[in-house]
C-alpha positions in Angstrom: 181.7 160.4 -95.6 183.4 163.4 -96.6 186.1 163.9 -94.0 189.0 162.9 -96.7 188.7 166.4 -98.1 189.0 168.3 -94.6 191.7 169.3 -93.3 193.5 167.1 -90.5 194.6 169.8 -88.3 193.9 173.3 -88.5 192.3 176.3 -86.1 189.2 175.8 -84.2 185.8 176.5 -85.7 185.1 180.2 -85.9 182.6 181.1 -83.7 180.4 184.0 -84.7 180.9 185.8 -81.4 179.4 189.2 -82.5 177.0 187.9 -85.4 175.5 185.2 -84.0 172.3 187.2 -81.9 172.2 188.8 -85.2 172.1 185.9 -87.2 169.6 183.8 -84.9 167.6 186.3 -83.2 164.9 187.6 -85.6 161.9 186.9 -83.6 163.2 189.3 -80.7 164.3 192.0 -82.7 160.3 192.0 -84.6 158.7 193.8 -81.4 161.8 197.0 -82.1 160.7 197.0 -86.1 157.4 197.2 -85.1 157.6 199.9 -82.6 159.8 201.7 -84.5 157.2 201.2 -87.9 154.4 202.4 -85.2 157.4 205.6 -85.3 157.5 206.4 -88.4 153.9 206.0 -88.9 153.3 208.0 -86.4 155.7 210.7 -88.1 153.6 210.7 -91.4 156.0 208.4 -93.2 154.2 205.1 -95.4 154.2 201.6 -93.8 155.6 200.4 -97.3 158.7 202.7 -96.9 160.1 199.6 -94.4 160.2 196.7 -96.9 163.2 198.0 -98.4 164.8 198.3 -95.1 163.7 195.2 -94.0 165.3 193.5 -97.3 168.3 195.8 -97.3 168.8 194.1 -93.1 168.6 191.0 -94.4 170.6 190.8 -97.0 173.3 192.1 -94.9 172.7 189.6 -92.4 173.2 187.0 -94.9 176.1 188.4 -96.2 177.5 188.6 -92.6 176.5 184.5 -92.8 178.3 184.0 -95.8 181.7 185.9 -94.6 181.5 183.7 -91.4 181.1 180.5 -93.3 183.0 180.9 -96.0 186.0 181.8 -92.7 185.2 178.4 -91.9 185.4 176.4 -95.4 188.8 177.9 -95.8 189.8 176.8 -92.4 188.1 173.4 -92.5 188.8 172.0 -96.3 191.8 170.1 -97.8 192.1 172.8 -100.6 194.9 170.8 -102.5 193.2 167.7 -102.1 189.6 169.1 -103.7 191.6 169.2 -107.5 190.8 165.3 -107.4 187.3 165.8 -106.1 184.2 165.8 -108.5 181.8 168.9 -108.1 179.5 166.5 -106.6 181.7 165.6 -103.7 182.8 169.2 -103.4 179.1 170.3 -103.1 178.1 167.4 -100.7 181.1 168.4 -98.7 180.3 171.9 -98.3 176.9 171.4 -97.4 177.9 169.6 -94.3 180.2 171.9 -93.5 177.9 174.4 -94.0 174.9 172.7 -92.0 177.3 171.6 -88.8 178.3 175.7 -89.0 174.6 176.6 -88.9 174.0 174.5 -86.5 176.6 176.0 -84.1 175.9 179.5 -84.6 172.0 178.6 -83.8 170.8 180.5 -87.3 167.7 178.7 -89.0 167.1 179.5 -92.7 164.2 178.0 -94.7 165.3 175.3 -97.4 165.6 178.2 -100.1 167.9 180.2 -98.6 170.2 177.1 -97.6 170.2 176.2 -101.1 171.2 179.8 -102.4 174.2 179.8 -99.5 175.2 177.1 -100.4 175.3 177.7 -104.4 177.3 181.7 -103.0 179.9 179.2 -100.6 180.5 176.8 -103.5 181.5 179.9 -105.8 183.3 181.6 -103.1 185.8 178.4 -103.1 185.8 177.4 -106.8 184.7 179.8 -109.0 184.7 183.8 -109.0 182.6 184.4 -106.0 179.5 186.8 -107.1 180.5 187.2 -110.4 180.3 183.5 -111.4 176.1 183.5 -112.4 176.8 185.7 -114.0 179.8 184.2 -116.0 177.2 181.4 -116.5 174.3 183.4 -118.0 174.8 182.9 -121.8 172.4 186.2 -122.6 175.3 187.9 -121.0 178.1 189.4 -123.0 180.1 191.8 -120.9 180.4 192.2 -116.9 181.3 195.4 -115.7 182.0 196.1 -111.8 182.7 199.8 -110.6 183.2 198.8 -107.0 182.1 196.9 -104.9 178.3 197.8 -104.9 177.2 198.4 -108.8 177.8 195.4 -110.9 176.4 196.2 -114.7 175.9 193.7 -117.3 175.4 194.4 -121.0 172.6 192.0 -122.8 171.3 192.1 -126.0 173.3 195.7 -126.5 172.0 196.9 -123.7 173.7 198.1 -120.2 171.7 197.8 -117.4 172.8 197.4 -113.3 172.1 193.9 -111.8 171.5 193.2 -108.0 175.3 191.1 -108.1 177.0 193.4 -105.1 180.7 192.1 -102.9 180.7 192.6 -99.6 183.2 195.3 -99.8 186.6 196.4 -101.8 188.4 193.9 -99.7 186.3 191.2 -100.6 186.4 192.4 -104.4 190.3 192.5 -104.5 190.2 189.0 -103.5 188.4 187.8 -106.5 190.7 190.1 -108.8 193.7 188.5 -107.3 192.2 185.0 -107.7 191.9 185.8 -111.6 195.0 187.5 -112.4 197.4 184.6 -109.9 195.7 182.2 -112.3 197.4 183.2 -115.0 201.0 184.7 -113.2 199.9 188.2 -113.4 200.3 190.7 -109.9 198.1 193.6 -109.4 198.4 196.3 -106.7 199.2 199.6 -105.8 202.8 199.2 -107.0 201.2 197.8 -110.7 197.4 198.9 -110.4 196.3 197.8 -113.4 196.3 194.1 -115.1 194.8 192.3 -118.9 194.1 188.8 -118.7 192.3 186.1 -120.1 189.8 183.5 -118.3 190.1 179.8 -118.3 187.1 180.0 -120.9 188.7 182.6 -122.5 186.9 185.6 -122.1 188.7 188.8 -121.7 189.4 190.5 -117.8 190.8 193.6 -117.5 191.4 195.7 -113.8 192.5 198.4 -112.6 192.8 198.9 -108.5 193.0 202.0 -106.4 194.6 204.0 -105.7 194.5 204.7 -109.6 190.8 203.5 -109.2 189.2 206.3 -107.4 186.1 204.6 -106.0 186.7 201.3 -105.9 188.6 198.5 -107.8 187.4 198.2 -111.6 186.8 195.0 -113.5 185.7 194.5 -117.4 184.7 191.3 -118.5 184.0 190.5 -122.3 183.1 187.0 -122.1 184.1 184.5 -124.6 181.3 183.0 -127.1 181.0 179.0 -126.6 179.4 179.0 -130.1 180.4 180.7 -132.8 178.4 182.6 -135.3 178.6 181.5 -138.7 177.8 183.8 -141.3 174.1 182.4 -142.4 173.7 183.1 -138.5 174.8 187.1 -139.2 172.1 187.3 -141.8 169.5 185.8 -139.9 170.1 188.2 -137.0 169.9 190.7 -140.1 174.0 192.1 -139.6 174.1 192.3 -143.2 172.4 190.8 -146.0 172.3 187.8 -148.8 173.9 189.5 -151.2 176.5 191.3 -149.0 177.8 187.9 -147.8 177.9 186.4 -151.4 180.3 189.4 -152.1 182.2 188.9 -149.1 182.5 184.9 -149.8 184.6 186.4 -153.3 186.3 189.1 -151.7 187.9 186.1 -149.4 188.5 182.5 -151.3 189.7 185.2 -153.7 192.2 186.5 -151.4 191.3 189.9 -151.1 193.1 191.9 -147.9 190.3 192.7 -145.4 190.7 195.2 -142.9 187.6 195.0 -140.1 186.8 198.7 -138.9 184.8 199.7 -136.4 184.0 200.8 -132.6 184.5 199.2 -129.1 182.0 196.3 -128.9 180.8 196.8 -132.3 181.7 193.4 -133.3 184.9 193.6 -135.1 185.9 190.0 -134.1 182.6 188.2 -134.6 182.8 189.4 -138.4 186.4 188.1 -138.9 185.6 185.1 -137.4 182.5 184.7 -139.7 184.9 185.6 -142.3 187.0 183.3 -141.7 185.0 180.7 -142.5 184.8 181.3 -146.1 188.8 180.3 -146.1 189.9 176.7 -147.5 190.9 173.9 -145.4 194.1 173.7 -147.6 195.7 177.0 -146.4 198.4 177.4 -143.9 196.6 180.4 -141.5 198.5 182.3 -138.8 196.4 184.2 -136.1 197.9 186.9 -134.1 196.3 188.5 -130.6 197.0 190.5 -127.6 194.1 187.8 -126.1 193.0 184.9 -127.9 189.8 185.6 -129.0 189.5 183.8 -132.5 187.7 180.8 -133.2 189.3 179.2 -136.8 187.8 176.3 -137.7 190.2 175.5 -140.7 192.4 172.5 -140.1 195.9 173.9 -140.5 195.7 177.2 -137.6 198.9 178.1 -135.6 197.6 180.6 -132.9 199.9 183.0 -131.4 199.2 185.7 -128.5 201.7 188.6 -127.2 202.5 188.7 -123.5 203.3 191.8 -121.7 206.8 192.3 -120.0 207.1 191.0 -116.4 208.0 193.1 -113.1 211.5 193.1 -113.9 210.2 195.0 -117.4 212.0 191.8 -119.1 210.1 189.6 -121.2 207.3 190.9 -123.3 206.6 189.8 -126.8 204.7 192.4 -128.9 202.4 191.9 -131.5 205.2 193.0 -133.9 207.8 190.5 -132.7 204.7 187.7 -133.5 204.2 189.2 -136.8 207.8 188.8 -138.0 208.4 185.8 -136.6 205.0 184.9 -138.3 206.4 185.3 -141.5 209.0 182.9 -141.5 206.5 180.4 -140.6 205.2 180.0 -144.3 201.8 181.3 -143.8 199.1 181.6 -146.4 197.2 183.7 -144.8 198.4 185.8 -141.8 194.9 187.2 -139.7 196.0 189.9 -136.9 193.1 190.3 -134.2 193.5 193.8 -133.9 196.3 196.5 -135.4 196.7 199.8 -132.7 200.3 200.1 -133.2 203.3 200.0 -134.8 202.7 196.5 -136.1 201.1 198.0 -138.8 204.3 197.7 -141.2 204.9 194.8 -141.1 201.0 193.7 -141.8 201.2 195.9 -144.7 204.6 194.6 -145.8 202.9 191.3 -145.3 200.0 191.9 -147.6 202.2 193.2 -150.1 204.6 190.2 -150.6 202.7 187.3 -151.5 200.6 186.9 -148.2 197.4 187.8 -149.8 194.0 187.2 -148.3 195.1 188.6 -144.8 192.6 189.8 -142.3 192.7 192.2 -139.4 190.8 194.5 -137.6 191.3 198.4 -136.5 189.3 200.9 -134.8 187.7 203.4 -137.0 184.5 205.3 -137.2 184.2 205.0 -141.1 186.6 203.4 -143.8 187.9 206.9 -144.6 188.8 207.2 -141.2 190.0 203.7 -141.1 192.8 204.7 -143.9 193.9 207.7 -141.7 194.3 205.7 -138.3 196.6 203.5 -140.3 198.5 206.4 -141.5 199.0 207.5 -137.8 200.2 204.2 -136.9 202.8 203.7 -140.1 204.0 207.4 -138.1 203.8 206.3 -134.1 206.1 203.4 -135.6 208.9 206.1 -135.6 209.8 205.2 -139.5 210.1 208.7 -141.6 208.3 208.0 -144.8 206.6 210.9 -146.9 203.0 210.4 -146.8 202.9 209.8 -150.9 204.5 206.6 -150.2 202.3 205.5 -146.6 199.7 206.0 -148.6 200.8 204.6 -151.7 201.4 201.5 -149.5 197.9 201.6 -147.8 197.0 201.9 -151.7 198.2 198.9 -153.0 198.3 196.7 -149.6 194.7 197.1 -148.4 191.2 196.0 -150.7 188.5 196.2 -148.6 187.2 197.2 -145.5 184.3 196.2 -144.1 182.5 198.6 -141.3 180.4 197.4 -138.6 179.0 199.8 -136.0 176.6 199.0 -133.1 173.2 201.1 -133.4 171.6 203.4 -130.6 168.7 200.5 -129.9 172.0 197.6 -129.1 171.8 196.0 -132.8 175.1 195.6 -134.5 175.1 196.1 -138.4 177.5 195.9 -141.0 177.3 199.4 -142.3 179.8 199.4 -145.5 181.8 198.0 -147.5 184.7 199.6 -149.2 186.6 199.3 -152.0 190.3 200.6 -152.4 190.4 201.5 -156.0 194.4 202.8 -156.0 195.4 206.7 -156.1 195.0 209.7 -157.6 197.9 212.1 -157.0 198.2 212.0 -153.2 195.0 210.9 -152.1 193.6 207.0 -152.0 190.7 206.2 -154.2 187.7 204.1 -152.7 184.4 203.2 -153.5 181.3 202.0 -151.5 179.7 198.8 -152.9 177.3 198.5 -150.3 175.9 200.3 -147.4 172.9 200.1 -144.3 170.3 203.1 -145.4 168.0 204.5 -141.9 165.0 204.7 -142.6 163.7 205.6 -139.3 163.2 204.9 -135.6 160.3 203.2 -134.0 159.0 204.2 -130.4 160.5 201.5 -128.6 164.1 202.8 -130.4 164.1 200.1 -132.7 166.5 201.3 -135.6 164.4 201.1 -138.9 166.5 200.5 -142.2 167.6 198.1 -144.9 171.0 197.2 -146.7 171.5 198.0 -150.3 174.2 198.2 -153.5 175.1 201.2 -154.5 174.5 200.5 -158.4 178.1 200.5 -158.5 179.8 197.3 -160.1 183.1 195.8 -158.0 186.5 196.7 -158.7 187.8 193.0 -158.7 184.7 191.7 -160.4 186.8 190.2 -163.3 189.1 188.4 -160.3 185.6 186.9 -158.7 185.2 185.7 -162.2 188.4 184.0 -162.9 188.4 182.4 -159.9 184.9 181.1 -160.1 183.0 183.6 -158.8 180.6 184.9 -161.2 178.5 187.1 -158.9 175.5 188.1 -161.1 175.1 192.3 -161.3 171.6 192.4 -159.8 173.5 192.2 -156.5 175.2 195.8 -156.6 171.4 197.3 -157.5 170.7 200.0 -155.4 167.3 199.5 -153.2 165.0 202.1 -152.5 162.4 200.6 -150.0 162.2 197.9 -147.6 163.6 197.8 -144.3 
């Protein structure tokens, strides 16, 4: 029925010479697991110290299955003919493929694990082998593999090894390779180490031995489907009411926003929430090493760098994006994250009539936030006194917002920041609001609440004229509550 996606000539079925008594035979082999049980028993050791064994046996068996089958997929399909077949055909196909090679290798497997082979075989040929549940699982958020055997996951904050294992480093550089010749990226021992994006957009980044000491190593920070709004934030309790009324100012207003915080601490969910409080009417540019930005205004242009090829020709920096950038009449110009010397011209930007621009930085506080960007205006090679970097930090930056993920996995919005101008040689700021701890239940919960600081905004005359008249219960301080 089928037979239009298999090949018309190719190699003769493989024939699993040495796995097939393995595969087929597990009725002989009970009477050796029981003497040797009787053995151990014998020897003082539990009868329960087998089941692992046993489970450990089979899963290798199956995986020798697998490796033989998925041998004779690639041998047996029409690969360049299966980009016109629906998944349904594709699955259908593989199951008789799959069935005939069972068949022939005179292994019988009960209708569960047939189904389960056949959901691995499909991945193995379309998707990203083991890793592709996992791609799938929506309460997932990153997948990362050190090796071949330990696969972790990170869910609701929390890091935690799943059962996902390859077969070996072999059959993990396989799937590597499948990702990066997606996208026209080469990784191996010559260039061990590769950044790329998914087709669904999530972020993949490897690096291979021999730079990888035990085993190839993957990191994969999947891409959100749906995007969290701000009311979403506050529900999840990121920040509160009155925080995000201040924020909703501090951008239709066109305040310059500067997004600190650590790795995985949700830098660009909170620009992409703040993104939303900018009008449909404004020209926005976004600038990324990886698209990760989700605009929903009408007028977006999207841009992303791309690294230099193996002839070290090619690359397009963030900086080259950001100049270009400006001769695009932007509005707004939002950069997805500043590490180098692209900082200038963002500053330069937010200092010459594209006001309201967004980017993020990694920073353990908004003082610290100030100084990174002092250190990149210096690892940009340009010799200015530090009076005038900071004088153009000063006058270039309003407000940064910093988010932080908490011990227990929870990601809060733990300041925001004011730049107020200078005095003498040192940038003024003040704290408008802030996350208090109040404690720490037994299960680790982090215990706290968000408050004002009693302090009244800096631009709280520019909310005004432009139709914003936050009312001055919002900067109160709180003293309980959690």
């Amino acid at each position: 029925m089928f037979a239009r996606y298999r090949k018309t000539t190719g190699a003769q079925p493989v024939k699993a010479v040495d796995a097939a008594p393995q595969h087929a035979s597990a009725k002989p082999a009970a009477p050796e697991r029981a003497g040797s049980m009787r053995a151990k028993q014998d020897a003082g050791v539990p009868a329960k110290a087998a089941a692992p064994d046993r489970a450990a046996q089979r899963k290798q068996r199956m995986n020798g299955i697998k490796s033989d089958l998925h041998k004779r997929l690639l041998e047996n399909l029409n690969l360049s003919a299966l980009e016109h077949a629906s998944e349904a055909e594709l699955r259908a196909e593989i199951n008789t493929i799959v069935a005939e090679a069972l068949s022939e290798m005179d292994v019988v497997l009960n209708s569960e694990e047939r189904a389960t082979l056949n959901k691995e075989l499909y991945f193995e040929v379309m998707g990203l082998g083991p890793l592709e549940p996992l791609l799938q699982d929506d309460t997932v958020n990153d997948i990362l593999v050190n090796g071949p055997k330990q696969v972790f996951v990170e869910r609701a904050g929390k890091l935690t090894l799943s059962d996902v294992t390859f077969r070996d480093e072999r059959h993990l550089l396989r799937i590597i390779d499948k990702i990066v010749s997606a996208v026209g990226r080469r990784v191996d021992e010559s260039n061990p180490y590769v950044d790329a994006r998914l087709a669904d957009g999530s972020r993949f980044n490897a690096m291979v031995p021999p730079v990888a000491v035990d085993g190839s190593l993957v990191s994969i920070r999947k891409f959100k489907k749906e995007k969290l709004g701000v009311p979403d934030l506050v529900n999840f309790g990121a920040f509160s009411e009155e925080m995000a009324l201040y924020l909703e100012a501090a951008v239709s207003t066109r305040l310059n926003v500067i997004v600190s915080g650590g790795t995985g601490s949700g830098k660009t969910t909170t620009l992409n929430a703040l993104s939303s409080f900018i009008g449909n009417e404004e020209r926005v540019l976004t600038i990324e090493d990886t698209a990760e930005l989700q605009l929903q205004q009408v007028h977006v242009g999207r841009m992303e760098s791309r690294p230099a090829n193996m002839e070290g020709k090619g690359a397009v920096t963030q900086r080259d994006c950001l100049r270009n950038a400006l001769r695009m009449r932007p509005d707004r110009i939002i950069v997805g994250e500043t590490r180098g010397e692209e900082v200038i011209d963002m500053l330069q930007a937010m200092n010459t009539g594209h006001d309201g621009s967004m980017t993020t930085i990694h920073a353990n506080s908004a003082r610290d936030g100030i100084s990174r960007l002092e250190n990149m205006v210096a690892m940009a090679g340009i010799d200015m006194p530090l009076r005038a970097v900071r004088s153009q930090i000063g006058s270039a930056v309003n407000l940064i917002v910093q988010v932080s993920r908490l011990q227990d996995g929870s990601r809060r919005m733990m300041s925001i920041t004011e730049i107020t101008g200078m005095e003498g040689e040192i940038i003024t700021m003040q704290e408008i609001f802030r996350f208090e701890r109040t404690g720490i239940e037994p299960d680790g919960t982090i215990l706290g609440h968000f408050t004002g600081t009693g302090l009244r905004s800096a631009y709280a005359d520019r909310f005004k004229r432009w139709g914003y008249d936050l009312p001055a219960s919002i900067y109160d301080e709180v003293r309980t509550g959690r």
